[in-house]
N, C-alpha and C positions, 0 to 999 in steps of 0.2 A: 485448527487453532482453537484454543480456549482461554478465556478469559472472563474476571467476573467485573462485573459495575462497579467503579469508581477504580479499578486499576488502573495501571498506567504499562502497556506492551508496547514493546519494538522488536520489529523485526527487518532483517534483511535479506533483497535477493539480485541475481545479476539476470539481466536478459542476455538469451543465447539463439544461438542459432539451430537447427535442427543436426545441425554436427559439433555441436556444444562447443561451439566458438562465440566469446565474450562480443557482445554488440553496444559497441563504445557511441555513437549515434546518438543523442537525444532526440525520444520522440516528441511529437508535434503536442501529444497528450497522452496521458496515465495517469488511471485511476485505481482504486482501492474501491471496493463499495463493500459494505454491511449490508445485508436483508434478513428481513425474516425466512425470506424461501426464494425460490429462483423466481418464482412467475410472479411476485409481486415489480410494481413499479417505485415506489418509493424507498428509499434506501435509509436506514438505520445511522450510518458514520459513512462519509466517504471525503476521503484525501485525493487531492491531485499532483500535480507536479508546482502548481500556485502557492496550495495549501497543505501541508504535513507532509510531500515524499521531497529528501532530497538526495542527490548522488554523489557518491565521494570520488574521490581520485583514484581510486582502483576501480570505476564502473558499479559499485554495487549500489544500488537504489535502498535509503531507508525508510521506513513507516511507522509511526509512533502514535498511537492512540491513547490520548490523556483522559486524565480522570474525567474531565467535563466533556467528554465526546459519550461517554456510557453513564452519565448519572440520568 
């Protein structure tokens, strides 16, 4: 994914199963995280299921990162 500062992306995706069967379930939690690199601890933007991911009625999970998540 790429994106620049002050944009505004959404994207969408379905959780499956390892026999790419749709997992209608909502989990307990899900998250989204931003880093700068994997072995840092502190995260850049991060959505949850609280805050910015929500699911439609076909299962797909959405993610939207607004201008003031990257200024």
């Amino acid at each position: 994914m790429e994106f620049y500062r002050g944009d505004n992306f959404k994207f969408k995706f379905q959780r499956k199963t390892k026999d790419n069967e749709i997992i209608t379930t909502l989990p307990k939690k899900l998250y989204f995280t931003i880093k700068n690199n994997n072995y840092e601890t502190d995260f850049l933007i991060q959505k949850t299921l609280e805050n910015g991911i929500t699911k439609d009625e076909n299962n797909y999970y959405h993610v939207e990162i607004l201008p003031e998540d990257t200024n």
